[in-house]
OpenMM code with the backbone's topology and positions (N, CA, C; nanometers):
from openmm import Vec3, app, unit

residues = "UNK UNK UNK UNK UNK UNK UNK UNK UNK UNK UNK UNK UNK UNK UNK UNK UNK UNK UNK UNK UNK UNK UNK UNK UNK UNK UNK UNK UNK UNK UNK UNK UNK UNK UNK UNK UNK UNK UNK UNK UNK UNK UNK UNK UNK UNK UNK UNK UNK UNK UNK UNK UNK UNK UNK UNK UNK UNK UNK UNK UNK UNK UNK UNK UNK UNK UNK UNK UNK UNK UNK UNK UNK UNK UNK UNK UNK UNK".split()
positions = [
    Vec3(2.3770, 25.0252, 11.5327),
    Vec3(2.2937, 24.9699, 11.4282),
    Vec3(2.1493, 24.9626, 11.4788),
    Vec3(2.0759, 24.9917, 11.4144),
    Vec3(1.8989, 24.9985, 11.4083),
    Vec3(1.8561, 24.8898, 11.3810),
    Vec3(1.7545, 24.8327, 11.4651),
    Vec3(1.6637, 24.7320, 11.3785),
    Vec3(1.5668, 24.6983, 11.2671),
    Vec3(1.5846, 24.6680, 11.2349),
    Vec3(1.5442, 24.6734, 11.0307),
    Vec3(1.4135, 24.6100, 11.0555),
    Vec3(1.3089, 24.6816, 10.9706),
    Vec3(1.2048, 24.6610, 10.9044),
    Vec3(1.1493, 24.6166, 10.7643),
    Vec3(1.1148, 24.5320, 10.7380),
    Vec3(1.1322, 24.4827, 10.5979),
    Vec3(0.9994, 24.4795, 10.5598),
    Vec3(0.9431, 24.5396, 10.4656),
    Vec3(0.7885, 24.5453, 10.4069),
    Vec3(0.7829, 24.4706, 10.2727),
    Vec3(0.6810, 24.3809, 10.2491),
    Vec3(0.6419, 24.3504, 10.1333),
    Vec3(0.5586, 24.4728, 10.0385),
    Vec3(0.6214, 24.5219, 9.8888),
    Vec3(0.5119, 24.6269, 9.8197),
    Vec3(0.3859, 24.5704, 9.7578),
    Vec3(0.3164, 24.4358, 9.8018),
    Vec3(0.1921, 24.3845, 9.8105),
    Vec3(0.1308, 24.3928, 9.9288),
    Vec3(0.2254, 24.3788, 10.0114),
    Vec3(0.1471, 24.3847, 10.1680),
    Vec3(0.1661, 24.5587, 10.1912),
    Vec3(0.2138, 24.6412, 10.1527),
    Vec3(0.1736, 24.7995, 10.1561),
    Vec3(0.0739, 24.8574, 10.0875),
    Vec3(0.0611, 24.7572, 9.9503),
    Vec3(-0.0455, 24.7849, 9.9200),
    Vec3(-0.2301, 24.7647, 9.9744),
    Vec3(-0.1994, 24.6807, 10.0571),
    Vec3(-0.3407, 24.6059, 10.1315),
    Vec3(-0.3364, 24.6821, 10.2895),
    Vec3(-0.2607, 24.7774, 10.2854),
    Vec3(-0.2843, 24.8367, 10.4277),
    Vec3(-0.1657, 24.8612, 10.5221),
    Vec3(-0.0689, 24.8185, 10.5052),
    Vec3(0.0543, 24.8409, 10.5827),
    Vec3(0.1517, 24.9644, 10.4617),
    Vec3(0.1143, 25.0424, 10.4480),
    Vec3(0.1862, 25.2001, 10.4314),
    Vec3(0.1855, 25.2621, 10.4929),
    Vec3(0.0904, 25.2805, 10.5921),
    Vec3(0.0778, 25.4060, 10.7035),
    Vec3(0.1837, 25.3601, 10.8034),
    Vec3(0.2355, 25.2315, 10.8307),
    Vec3(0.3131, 25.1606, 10.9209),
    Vec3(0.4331, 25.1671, 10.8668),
    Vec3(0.4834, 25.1667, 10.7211),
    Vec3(0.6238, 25.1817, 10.6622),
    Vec3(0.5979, 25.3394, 10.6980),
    Vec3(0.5497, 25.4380, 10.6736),
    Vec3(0.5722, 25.5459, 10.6683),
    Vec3(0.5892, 25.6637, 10.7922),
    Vec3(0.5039, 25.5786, 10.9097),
    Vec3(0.5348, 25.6060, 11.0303),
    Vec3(0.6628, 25.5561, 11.0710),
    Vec3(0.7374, 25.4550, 11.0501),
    Vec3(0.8630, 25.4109, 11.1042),
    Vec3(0.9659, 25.4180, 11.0280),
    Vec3(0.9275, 25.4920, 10.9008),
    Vec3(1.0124, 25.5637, 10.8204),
    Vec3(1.0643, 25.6837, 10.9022),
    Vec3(0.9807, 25.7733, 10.9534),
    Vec3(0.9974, 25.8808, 11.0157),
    Vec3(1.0868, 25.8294, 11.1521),
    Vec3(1.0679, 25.7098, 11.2203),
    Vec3(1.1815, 25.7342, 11.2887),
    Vec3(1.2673, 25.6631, 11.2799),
    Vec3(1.3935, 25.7521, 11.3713),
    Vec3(1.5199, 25.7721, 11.3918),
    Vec3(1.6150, 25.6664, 11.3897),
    Vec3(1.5625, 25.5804, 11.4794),
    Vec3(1.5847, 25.4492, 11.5514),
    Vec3(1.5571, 25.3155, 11.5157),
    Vec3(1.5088, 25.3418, 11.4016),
    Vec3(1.4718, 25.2276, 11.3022),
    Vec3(1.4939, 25.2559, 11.1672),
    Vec3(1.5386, 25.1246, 11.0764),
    Vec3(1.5730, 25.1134, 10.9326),
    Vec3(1.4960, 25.0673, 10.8580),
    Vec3(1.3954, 25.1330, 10.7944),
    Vec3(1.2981, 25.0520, 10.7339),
    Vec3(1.3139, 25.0640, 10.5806),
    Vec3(1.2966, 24.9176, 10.5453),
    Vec3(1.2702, 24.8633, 10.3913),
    Vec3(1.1840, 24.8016, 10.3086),
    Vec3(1.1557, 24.8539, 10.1927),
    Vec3(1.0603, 24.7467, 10.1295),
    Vec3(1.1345, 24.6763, 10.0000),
    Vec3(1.0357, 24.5735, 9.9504),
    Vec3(1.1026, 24.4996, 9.8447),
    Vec3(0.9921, 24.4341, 9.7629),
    Vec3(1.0379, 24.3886, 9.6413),
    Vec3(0.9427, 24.3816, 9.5980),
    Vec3(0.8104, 24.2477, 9.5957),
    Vec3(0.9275, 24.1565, 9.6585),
    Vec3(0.8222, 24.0488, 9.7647),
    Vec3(0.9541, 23.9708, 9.8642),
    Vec3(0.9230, 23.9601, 9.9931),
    Vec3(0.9300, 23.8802, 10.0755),
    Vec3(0.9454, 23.7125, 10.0876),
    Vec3(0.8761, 23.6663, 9.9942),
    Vec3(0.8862, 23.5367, 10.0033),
    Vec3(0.7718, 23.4703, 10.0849),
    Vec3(0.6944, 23.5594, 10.1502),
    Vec3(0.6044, 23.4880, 10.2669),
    Vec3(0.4241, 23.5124, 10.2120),
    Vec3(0.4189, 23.4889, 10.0685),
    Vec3(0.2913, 23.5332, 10.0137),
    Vec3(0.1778, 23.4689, 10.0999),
    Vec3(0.2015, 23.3236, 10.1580),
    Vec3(0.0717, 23.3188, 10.2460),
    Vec3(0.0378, 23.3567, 10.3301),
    Vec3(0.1597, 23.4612, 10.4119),
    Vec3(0.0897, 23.5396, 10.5461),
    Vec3(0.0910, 23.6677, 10.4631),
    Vec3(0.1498, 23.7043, 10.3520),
    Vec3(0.1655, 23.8487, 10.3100),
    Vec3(-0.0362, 23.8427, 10.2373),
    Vec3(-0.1179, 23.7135, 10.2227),
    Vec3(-0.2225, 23.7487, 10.1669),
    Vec3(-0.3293, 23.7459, 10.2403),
    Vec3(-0.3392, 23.6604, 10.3622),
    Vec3(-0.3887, 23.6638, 10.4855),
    Vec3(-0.4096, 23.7667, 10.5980),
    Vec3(-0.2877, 23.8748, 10.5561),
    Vec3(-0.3141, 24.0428, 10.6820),
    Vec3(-0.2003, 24.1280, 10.6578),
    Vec3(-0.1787, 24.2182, 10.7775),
    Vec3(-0.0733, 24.3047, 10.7526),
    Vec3(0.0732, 24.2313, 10.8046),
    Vec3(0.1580, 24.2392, 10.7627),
    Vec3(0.2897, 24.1687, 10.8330),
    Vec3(0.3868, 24.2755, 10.7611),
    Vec3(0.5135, 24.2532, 10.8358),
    Vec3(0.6210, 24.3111, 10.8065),
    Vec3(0.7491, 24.2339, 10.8613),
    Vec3(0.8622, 24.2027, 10.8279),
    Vec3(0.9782, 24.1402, 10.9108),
    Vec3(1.0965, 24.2359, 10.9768),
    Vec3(1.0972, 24.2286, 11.1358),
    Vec3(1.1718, 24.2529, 11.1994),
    Vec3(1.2842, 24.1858, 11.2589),
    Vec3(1.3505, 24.2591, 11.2035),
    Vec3(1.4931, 24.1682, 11.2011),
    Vec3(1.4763, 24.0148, 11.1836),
    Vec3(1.4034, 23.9743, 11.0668),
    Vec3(1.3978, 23.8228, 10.9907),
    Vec3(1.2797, 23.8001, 11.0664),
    Vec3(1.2419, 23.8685, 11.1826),
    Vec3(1.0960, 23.7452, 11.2320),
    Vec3(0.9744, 23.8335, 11.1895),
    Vec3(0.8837, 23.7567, 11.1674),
    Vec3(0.7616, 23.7569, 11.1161),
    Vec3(0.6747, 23.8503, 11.2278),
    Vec3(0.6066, 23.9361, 11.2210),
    Vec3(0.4926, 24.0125, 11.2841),
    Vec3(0.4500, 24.0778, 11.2499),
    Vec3(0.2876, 24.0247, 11.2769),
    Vec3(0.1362, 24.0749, 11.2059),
    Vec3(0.0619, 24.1152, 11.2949),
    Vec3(-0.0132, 24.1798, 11.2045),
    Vec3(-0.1198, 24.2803, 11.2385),
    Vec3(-0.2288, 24.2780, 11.1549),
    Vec3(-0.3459, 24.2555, 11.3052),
    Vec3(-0.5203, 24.2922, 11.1607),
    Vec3(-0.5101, 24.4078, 11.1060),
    Vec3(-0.4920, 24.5089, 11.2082),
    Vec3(-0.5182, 24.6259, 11.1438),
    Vec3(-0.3675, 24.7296, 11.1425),
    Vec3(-0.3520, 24.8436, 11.0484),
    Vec3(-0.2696, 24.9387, 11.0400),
    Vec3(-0.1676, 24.8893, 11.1926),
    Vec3(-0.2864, 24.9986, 11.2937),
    Vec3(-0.2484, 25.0119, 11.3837),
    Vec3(-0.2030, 24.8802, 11.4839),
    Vec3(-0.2568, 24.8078, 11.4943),
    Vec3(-0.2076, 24.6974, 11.5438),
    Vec3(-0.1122, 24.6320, 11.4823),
    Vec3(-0.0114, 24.6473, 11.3685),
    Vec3(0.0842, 24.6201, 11.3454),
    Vec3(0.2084, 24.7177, 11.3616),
    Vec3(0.1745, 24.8480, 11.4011),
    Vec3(0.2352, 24.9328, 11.4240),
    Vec3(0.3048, 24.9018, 11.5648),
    Vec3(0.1750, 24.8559, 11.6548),
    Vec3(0.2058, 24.8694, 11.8033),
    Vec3(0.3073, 24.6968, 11.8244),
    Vec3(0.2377, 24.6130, 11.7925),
    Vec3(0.3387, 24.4398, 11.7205),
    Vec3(0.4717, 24.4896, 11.7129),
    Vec3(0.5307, 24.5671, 11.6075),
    Vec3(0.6457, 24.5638, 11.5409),
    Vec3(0.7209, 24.6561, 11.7123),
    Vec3(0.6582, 24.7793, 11.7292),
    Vec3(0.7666, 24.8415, 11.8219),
    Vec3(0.7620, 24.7548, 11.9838),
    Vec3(0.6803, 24.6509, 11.9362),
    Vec3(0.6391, 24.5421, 12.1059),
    Vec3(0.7807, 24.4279, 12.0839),
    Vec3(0.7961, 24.4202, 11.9645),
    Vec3(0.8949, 24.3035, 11.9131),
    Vec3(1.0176, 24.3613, 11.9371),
    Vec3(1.0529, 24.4774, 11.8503),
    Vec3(1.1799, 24.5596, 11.9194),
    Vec3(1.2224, 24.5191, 12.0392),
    Vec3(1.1198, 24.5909, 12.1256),
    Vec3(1.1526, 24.6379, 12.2477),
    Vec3(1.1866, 24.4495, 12.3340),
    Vec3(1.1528, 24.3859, 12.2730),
    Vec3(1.1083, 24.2592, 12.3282),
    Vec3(1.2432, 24.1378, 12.2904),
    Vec3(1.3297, 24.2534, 12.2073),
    Vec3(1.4077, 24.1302, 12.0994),
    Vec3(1.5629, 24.1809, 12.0804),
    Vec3(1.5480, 24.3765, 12.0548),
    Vec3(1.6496, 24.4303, 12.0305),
    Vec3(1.6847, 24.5186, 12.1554),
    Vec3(1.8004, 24.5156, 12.1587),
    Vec3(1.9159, 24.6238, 12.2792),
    Vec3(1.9412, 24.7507, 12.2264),
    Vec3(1.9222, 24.8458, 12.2421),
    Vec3(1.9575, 24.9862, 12.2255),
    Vec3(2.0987, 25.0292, 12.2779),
] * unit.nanometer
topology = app.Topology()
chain = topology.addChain("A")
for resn in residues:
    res = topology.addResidue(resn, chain)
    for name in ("N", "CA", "C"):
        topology.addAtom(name, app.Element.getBySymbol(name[0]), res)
């Protein structure tokens, strides 16, 4: 089993698509969106996404890109 990615489609809209769509592409991860999260005050405040239920953000694209595969590696067993 892969560790799941969960995207808000408000918070993809403000900048975290390039980050669903890069970890769409891989292998080793399950990524999802929906149509809200539940977490509108961090989803309006920056980029976030939930990995495996926990919360991690990012100012930018990329710095939520590098967050999410830091949390993995930091949280999940291969």
């Amino acid at each position: 089993m892969n560790p799941i990615v969960e995207f808000c489609i408000s918070n993809l809209a403000r900048g975290s698509q390039v980050v669903f769509d890069t970890l769409d592409k891989d292998p080793n991860v399950d990524v999802l969106d929906y149509g809200c999260l539940q977490n509108c005050g961090v989803c309006s405040s920056g980029l976030y996404a939930l990995v495996n239920g926990d919360i991690v953000e990012g100012e930018t694209p990329d710095e939520l890109l590098k967050n999410i595969y830091k949390h993995i590696e930091e949280t999940w067993l291969f």
